[in-house]
C-alpha positions as CSV (number, residue, x, y, z in Angstrom):
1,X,27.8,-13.2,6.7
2,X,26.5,-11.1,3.8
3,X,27.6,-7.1,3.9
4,X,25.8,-4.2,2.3
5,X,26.9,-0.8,2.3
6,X,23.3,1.6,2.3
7,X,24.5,5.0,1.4
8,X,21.5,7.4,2.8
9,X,20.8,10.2,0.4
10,X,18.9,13.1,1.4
11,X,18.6,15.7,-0.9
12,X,17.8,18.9,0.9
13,X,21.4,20.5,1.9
14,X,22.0,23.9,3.8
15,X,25.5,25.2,3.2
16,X,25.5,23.7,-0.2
17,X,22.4,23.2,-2.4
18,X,21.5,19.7,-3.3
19,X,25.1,19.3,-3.4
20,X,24.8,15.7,-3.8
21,X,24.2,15.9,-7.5
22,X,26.3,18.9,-7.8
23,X,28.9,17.6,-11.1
24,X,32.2,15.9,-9.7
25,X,33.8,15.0,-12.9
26,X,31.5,14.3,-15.2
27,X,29.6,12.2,-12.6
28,X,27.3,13.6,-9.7
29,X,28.8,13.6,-6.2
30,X,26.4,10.5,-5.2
31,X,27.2,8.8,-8.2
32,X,31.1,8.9,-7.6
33,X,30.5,8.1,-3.3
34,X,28.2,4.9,-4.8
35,X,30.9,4.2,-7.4
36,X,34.2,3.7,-5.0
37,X,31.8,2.2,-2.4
38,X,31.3,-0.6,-5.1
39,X,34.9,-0.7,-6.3
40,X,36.0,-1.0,-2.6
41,X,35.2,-4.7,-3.3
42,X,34.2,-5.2,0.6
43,X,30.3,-5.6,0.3
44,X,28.0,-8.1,-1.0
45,X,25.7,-5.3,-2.3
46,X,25.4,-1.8,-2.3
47,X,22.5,0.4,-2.0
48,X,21.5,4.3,-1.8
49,X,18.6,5.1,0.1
50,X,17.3,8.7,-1.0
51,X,14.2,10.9,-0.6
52,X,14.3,12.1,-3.9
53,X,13.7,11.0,-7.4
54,X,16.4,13.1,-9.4
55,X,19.0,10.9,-7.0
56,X,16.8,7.5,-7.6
57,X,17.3,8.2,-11.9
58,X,21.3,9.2,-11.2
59,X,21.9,5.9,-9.5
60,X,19.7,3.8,-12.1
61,X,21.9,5.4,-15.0
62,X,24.9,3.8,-13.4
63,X,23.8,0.8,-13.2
64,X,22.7,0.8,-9.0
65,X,20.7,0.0,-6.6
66,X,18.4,2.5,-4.9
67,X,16.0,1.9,-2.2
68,X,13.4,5.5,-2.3
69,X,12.0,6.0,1.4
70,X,8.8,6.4,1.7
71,X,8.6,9.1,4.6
72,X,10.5,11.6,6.2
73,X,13.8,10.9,8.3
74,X,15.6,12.8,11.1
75,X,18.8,10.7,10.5
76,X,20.6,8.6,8.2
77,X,20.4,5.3,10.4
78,X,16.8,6.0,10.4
79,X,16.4,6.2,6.6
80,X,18.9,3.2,6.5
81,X,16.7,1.5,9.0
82,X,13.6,1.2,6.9
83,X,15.4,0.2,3.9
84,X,16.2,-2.5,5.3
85,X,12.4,-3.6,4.4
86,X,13.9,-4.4,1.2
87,X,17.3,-5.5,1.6
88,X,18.6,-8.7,3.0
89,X,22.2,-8.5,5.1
90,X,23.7,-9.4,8.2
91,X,25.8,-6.5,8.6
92,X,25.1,-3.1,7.6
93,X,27.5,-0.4,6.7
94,X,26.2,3.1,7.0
95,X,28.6,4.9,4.3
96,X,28.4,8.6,3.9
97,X,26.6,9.9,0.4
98,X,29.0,13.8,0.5
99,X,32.4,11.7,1.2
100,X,32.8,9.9,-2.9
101,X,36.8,9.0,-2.5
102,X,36.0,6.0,-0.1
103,X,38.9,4.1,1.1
104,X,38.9,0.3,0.6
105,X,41.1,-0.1,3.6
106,X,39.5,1.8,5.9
107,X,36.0,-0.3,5.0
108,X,37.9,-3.7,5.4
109,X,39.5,-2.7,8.5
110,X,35.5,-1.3,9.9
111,X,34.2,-4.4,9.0
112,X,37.0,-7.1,10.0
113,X,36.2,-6.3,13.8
114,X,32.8,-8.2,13.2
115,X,34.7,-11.6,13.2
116,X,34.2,-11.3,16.9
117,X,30.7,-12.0,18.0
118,X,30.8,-9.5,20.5
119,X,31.1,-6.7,18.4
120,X,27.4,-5.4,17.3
121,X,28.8,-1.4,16.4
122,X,31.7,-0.3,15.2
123,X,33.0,2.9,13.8
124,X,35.6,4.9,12.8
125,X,38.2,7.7,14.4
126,X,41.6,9.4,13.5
127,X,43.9,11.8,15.1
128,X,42.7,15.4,15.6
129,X,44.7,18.1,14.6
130,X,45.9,20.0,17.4
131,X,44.4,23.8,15.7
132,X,40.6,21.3,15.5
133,X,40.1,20.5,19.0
134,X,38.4,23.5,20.3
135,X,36.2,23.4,17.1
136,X,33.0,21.7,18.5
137,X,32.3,21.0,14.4
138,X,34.9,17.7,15.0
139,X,33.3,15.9,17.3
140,X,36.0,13.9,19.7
141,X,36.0,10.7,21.3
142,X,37.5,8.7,24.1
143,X,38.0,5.2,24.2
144,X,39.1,2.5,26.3
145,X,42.1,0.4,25.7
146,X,40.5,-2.5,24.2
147,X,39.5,1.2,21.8
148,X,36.0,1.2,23.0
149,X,34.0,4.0,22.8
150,X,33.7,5.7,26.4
151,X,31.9,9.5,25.1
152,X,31.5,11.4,22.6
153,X,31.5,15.2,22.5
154,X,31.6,18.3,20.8
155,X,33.9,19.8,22.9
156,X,37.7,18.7,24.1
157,X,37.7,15.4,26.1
158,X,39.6,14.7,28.0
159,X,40.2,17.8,29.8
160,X,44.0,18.5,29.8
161,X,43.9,19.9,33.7
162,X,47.5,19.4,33.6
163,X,48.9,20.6,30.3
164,X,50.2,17.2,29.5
165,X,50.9,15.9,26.3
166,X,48.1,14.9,25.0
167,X,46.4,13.8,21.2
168,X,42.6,13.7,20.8
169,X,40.7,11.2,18.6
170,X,38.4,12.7,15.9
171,X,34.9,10.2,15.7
172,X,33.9,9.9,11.7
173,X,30.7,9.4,11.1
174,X,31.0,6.0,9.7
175,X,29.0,3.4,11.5
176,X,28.9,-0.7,11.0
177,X,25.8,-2.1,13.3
178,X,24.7,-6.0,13.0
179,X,21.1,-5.9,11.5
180,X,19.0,-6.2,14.7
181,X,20.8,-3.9,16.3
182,X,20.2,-1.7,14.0
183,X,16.3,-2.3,14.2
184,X,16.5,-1.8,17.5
185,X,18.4,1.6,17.7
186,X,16.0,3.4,15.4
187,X,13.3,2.4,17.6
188,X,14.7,3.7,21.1
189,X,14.0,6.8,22.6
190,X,16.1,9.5,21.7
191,X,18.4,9.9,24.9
192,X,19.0,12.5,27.5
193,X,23.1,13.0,26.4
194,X,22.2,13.1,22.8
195,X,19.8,15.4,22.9
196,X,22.2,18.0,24.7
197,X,25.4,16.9,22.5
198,X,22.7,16.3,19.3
199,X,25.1,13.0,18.8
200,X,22.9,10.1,18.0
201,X,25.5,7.7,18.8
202,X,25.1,8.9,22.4
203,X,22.0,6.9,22.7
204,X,24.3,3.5,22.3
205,X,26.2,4.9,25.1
206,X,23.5,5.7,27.5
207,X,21.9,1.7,26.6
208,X,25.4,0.3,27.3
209,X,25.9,-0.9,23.8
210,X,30.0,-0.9,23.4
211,X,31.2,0.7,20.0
212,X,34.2,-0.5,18.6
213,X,36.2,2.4,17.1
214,X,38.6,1.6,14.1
215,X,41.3,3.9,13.2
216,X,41.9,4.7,10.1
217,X,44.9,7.3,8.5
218,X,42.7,8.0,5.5
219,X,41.3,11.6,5.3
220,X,37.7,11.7,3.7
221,X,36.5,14.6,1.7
222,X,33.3,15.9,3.1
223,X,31.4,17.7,0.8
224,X,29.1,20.1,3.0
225,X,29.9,23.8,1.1
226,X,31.5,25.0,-2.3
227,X,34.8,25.2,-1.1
228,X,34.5,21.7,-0.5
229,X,33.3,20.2,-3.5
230,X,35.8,22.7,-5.5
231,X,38.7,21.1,-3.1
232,X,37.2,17.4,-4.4
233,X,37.3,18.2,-7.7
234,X,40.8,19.7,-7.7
235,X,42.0,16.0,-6.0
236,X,40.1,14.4,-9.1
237,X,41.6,16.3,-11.4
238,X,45.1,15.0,-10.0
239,X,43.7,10.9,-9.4
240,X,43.1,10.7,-13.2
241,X,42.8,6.9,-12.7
242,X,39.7,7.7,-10.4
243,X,37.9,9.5,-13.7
């Protein structure tokens, strides 16, 4: 089975302006995410699929691959989705182009569930911290026993009625899909619970496509504001071997 990690790269950013090629140590933030996605040693290939050229030339002066979309995406598995037009896997790993300290571990563990031919998604989840629950920017979700996704919400599920005590699982937006299932995702009908939670992994859900979630103990730096990237870079600073 041949892996690839597509790393979708859009440049527009809100809270942080085109903070992917904002300067982590020397390198740009989506050179450094495409540079511990390679040395996580799990894929076969690694791409970033980006909208813009500036991210394109970063990627080429490090030696990668980059696949440049030719229209305009709502989503990441949606930009993801068309590049596979030009690359040949059977598993796909959407890896997330603000988080560059990727976790080897965490990606083996994601992608080991495929050994079972059931499996067509999987993704990943850790404990929430009890002062996060109530935030609806950590989405939560609730699996089964067998650790398969039931819902997804921004808000607290399940509802502790009874005040027991109770830990939450935090969904990280790291997903795994088997090549058609992929295709065929991107080309369903946005569905009615995503569009009230705005989760797109709702529309697996609603279809009855089980998602296997993966724990994992490793806390990812999200770069979404300048605190964030100034909290990344202070971490660098004290991983010298990552420079």
């Amino acid at each position: 089975m041949k892996i690839a990690a597509l790393i979708p790269a859009r440049y527009a950013s809100t809270r942080l302006p085109a903070k992917l090629v904002q300067d982590l140590g020397g390198l740009s933030v989506i050179q450094r995410t495409y540079q511990s996605t390679v040395a996580s040693g799990v894929f076969d290939e690694v791409w970033v699929v980006t909208d813009h050229p500036l991210i394109e030339s970063q990627i080429h002066s490090i030696g990668g691959k980059v696949v440049l979309s030719k229209k305009e995406h709502e989503s990441g598995s949606d930009r993801i989705a068309e590049a596979l037009e030009e690359v040949d896997a059977d598993l796909i790993v959407n890896v997330q182009g603000d988080e560059p300290f990727q976790d080897a571990q965490t990606l083996r563990d994601l992608v080991s569930v495929f050994s079972s031919p059931s499996v067509e998604v999987a993704s990943l989840m850790c404990f929430l911290n009890a002062d996060q629950v109530q935030n609806p920017n950590f989405v939560k979700v609730v699996v089964d026993e067998n650790r398969r996704a039931i819902y997804f919400s921004r808000s607290p599920i399940p509802f502790n009625r009874e005040g027991l005590d109770l830990s939450y699982w935090k969904h990280i937006g790291v997903y795994a899909y088997r090549r058609e299932m992929l295709l065929s995702f991107t080309q369903w009908p946005k569905g009615y619970l995503e569009q009230v939670e705005l989760l797109e992994q709702l529309r697996l859900v609603e279809k009855g496509v089980s998602i296997q979630m993966v724990e994992t103990l490793h806390q990812a730096i999200a770069i979404d504001t300048q605190e964030d990237l100034d909290r990344a870079r202070v971490y660098l600073d004290s991983n010298l071997s990552l420079l």
